[in-house]
C-alpha positions, 0 to 999 in steps of 0.5 A, spaced: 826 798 272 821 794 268 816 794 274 817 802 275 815 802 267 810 798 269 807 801 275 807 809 271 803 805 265 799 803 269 797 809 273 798 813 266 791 808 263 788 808 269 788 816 270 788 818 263 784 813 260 781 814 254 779 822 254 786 826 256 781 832 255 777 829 262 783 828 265 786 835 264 780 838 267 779 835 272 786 837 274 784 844 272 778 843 278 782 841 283 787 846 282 781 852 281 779 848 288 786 848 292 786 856 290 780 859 291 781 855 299 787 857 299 785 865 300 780 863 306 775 863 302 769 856 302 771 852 296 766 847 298 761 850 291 766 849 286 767 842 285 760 839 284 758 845 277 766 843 275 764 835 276 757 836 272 761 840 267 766 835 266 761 830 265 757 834 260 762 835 257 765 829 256 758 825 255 758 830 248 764 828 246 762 822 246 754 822 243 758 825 237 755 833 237 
C-alpha cells in the first residue's frame, strides 16, 4: 500500500507541482479541446492561445504583479 501511496504522491508533485491554478487551467483547456472536437468542429486553434495564456499567466503570478 505504501508503493500505491507513493506512486499517487508522486504524480500528485509532478502534475500539480507548485501552481494548482496552472494545473487547473490546463485541464480546463484540455477539456474546451475535447469538447469543441467533439461537435465536428477543428479544435486544432484553441490549444496554443489557451498555452500562451496560461503561461502568461502564470509568469505574472510569479513576477508578483
Amino acid at each position: 500500500m505504501n508503493a500505491i501511496v507513493a506512486f499517487g504522491k508522486f504524480w500528485w508533485d509532478f502534475v500539480v507541482g507548485d501552481d494548482w491554478r496552472t494545473a487547473v487551467l490546463v485541464v480546463v483547456a484540455i477539456v474546451a479541446t475535447a469538447a469543441i472536437a467533439h461537435s465536428s468542429v477543428s479544435a486544432w486553434w484553441l490549444m496554443p492561445p489557451a498555452v500562451a495564456g496560461v503561461l502568461y499567466l502564470s509568469l505574472r503570478r510569479a513576477a508578483g504583479r
